[in-house]
C-alpha positions as a Markdown table, in Angstrom:
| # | Residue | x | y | z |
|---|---|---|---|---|
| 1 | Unk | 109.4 | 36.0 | 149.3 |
| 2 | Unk | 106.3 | 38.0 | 150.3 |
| 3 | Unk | 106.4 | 36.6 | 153.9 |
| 4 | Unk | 110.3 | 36.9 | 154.3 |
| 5 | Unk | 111.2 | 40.3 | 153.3 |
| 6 | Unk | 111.8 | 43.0 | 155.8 |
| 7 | Unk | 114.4 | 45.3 | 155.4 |
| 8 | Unk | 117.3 | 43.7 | 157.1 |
| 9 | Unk | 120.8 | 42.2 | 156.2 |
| 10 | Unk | 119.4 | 38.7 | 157.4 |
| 11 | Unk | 116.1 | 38.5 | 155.5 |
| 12 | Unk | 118.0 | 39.6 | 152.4 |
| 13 | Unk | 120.7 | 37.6 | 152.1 |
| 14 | Unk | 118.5 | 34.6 | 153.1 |
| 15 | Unk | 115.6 | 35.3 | 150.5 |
| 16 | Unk | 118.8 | 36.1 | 147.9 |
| 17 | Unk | 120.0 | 32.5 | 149.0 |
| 18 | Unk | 116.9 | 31.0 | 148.4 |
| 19 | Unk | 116.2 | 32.4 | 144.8 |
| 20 | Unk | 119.6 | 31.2 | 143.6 |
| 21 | Unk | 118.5 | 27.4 | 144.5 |
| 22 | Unk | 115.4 | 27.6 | 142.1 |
| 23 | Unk | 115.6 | 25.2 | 139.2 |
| 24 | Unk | 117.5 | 27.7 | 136.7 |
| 25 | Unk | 118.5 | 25.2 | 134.5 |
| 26 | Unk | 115.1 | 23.9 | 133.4 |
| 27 | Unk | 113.4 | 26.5 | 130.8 |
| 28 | Unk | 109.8 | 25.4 | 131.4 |
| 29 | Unk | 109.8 | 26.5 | 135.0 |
| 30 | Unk | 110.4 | 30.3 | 133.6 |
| 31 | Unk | 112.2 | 31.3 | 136.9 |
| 32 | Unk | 113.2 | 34.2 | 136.1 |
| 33 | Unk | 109.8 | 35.7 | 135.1 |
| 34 | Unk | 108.3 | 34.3 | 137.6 |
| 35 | Unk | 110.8 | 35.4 | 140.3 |
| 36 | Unk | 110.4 | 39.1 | 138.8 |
| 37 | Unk | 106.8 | 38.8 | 139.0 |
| 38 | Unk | 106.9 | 38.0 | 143.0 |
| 39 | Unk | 108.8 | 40.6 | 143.3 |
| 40 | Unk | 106.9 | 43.4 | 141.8 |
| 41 | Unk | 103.9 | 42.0 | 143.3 |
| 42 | Unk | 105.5 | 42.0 | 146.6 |
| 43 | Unk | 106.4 | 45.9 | 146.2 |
| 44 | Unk | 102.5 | 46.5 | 144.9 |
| 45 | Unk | 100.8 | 44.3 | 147.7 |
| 46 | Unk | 103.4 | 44.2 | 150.7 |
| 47 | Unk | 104.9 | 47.0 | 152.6 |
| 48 | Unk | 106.3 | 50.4 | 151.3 |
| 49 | Unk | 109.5 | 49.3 | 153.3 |
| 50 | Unk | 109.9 | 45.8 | 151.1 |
| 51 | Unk | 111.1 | 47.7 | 147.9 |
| 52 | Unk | 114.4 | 48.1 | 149.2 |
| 53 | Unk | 114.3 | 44.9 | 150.2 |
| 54 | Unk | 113.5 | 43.9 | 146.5 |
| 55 | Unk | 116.2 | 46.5 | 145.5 |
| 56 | Unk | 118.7 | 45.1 | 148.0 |
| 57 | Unk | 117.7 | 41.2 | 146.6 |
| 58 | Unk | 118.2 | 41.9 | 142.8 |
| 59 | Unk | 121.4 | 43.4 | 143.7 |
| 60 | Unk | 122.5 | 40.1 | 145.1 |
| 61 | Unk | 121.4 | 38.5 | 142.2 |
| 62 | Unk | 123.2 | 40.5 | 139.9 |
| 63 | Unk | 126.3 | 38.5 | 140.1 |
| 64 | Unk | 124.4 | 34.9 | 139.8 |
| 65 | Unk | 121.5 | 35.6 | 137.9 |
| 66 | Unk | 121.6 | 38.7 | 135.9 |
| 67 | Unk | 118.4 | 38.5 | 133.8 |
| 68 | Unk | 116.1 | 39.2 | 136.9 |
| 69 | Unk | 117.1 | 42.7 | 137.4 |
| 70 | Unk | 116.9 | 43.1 | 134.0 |
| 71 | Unk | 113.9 | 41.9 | 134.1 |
| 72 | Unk | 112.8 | 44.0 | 136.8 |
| 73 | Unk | 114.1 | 46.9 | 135.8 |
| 74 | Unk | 112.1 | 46.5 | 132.5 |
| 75 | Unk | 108.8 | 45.5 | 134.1 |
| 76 | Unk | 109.0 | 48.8 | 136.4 |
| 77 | Unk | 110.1 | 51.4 | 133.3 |
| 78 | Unk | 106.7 | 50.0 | 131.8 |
| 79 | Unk | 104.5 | 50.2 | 134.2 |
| 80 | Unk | 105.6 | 53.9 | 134.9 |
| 81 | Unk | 104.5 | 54.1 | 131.3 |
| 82 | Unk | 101.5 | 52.8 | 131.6 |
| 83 | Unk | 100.3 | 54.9 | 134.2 |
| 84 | Unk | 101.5 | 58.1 | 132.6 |
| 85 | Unk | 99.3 | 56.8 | 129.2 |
| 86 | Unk | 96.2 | 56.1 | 131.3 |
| 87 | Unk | 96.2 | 58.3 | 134.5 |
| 88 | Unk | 93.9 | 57.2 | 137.4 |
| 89 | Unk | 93.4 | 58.4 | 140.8 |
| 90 | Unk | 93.4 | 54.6 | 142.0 |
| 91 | Unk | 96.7 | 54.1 | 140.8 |
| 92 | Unk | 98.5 | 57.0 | 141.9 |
| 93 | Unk | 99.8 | 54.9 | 145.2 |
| 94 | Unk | 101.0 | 51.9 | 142.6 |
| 95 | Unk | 102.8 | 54.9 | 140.4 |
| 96 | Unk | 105.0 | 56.1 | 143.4 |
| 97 | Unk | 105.6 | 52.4 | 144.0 |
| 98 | Unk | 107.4 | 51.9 | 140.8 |
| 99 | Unk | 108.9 | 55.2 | 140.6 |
| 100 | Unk | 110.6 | 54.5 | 144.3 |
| 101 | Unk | 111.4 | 51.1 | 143.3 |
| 102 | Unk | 113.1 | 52.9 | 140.3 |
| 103 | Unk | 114.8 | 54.8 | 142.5 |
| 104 | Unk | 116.0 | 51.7 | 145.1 |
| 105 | Unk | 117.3 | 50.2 | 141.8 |
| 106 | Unk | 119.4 | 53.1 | 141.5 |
| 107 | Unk | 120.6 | 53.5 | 144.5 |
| 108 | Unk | 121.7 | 49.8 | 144.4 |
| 109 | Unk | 124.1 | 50.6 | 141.3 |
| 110 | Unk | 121.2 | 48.3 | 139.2 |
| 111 | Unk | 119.9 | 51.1 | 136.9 |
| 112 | Unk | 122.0 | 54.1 | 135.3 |
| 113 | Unk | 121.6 | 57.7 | 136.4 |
| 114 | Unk | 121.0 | 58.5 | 132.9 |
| 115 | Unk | 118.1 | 55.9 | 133.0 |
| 116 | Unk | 116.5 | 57.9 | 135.9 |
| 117 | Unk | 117.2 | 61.4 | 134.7 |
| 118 | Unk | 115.7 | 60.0 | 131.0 |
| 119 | Unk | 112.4 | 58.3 | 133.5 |
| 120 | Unk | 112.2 | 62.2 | 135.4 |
| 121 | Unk | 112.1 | 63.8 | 132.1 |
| 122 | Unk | 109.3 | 61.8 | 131.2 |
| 123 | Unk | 107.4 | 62.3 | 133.9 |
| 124 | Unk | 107.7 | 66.1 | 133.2 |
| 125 | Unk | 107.2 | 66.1 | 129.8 |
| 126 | Unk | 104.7 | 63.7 | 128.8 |
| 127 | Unk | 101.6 | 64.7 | 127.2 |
| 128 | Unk | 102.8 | 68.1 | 126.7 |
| 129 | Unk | 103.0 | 69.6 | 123.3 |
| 130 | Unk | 104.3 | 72.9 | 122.5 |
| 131 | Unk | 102.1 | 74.9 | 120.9 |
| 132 | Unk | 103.2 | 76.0 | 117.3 |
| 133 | Unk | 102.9 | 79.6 | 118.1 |
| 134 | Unk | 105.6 | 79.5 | 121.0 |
| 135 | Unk | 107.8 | 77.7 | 118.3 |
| 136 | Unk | 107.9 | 80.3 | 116.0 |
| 137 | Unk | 108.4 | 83.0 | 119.0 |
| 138 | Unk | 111.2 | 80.7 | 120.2 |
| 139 | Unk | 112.9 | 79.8 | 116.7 |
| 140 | Unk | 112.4 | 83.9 | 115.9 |
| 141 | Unk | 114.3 | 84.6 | 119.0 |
| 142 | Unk | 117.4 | 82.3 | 118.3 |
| 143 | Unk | 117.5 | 83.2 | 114.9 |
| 144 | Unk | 117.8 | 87.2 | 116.4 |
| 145 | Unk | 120.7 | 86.6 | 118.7 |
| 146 | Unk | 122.5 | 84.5 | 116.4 |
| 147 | Unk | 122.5 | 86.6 | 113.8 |
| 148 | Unk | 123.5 | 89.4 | 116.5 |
| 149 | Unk | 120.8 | 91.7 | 116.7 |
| 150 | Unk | 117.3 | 92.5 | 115.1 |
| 151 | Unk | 117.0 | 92.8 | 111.3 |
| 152 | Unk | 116.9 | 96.3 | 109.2 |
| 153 | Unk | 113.5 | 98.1 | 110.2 |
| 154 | Unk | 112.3 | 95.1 | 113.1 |
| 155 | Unk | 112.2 | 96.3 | 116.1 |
| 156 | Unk | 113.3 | 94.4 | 119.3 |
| 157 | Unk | 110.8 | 93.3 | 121.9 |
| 158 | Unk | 111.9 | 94.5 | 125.4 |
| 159 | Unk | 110.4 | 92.8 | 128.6 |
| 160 | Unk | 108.2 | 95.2 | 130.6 |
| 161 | Unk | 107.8 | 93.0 | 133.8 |
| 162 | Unk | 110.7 | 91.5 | 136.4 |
| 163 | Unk | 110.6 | 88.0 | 134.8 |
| 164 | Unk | 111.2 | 89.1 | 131.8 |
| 165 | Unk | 108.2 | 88.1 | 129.9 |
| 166 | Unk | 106.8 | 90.2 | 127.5 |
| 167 | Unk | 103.5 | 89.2 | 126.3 |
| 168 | Unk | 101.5 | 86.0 | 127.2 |
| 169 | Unk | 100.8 | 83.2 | 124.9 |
| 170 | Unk | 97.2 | 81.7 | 126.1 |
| 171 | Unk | 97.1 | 77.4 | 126.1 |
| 172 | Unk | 94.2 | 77.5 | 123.1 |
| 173 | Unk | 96.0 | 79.8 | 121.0 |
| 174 | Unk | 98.3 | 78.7 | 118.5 |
């Protein structure tokens, strides 16, 4: 699988071939791990071009053989997790890997757009609390123009600056 794949019609539907002659049938060879395994080892250690290759080859599958891009779809959602829980410079390239791959899966009708957009969201809000002071500022706010206006004797803050913000709430505050 590793040697084969380049990113044309040929080498895919030969490699796809291929994979649906392994031994399914027999539940100690694990095919379907293993086959997932290759694959995400062949988007880590092979070329950036391979993945949608791999994308392009689990699509094919789909039809036969199901559980692999299931399988690989899983495998890649947790290793973007994994790397968003312990953040390292070294594997920043093996990050994009799996977030492209993501992406080729998409783009190959394997995952759902609302699995992506739910992935992106991640990626942007992950390890970022708000801090309880900006709550209560935000929950004050709604409360005010739901009930329609400021309260008898509170006055209403009024923006001094372009964007709109009036005062600053530091990080260490809360």
């Amino acid at each position: 699988l590793m040697v084969n794949m380049e990113p044309t019609e040929s080498s895919i539907g030969f490699v796809s071939k291929q994979l649906i002659r392994c031994p399914w049938a027999d539940p100690s060879t694990q095919c379907g791990q293993l086959i997932c395994k290759i694959m995400l080892k062949t988007c880590r250690k092979g070329r950036y071009k391979a993945i949608h290759a791999i994308a392009a080859v689990a699509a094919k599958l789909r039809r036969h053989k199901p559980e692999v891009c299931i399988r690989l779809i899983d495998a890649a959602l947790e290793e973007l997790q994994w790397s968003l829980e312990h953040p390292a410079f070294k594997d920043q390239q093996r990050t994009i890997t799996y977030a492209r791959l993501l992406g080729e899966l998409y783009c190959s009708s394997l995952a759902s757009g609302q699995l992506v957009i739910q992935q992106l969201y991640t990626f942007i809000d992950f390890g970022h609390d708000i801090p309880e002071a900006l709550r209560q500022a935000s929950e004050k706010q709604q409360s005010m123009s739901s009930n329609g206006g400021p309260a008898e004797g509170e006055e209403l803050n009024v923006p001094n600056s372009a964007t709109g913000i009036s005062q600053t709430i530091q990080e260490d505050e809360e």
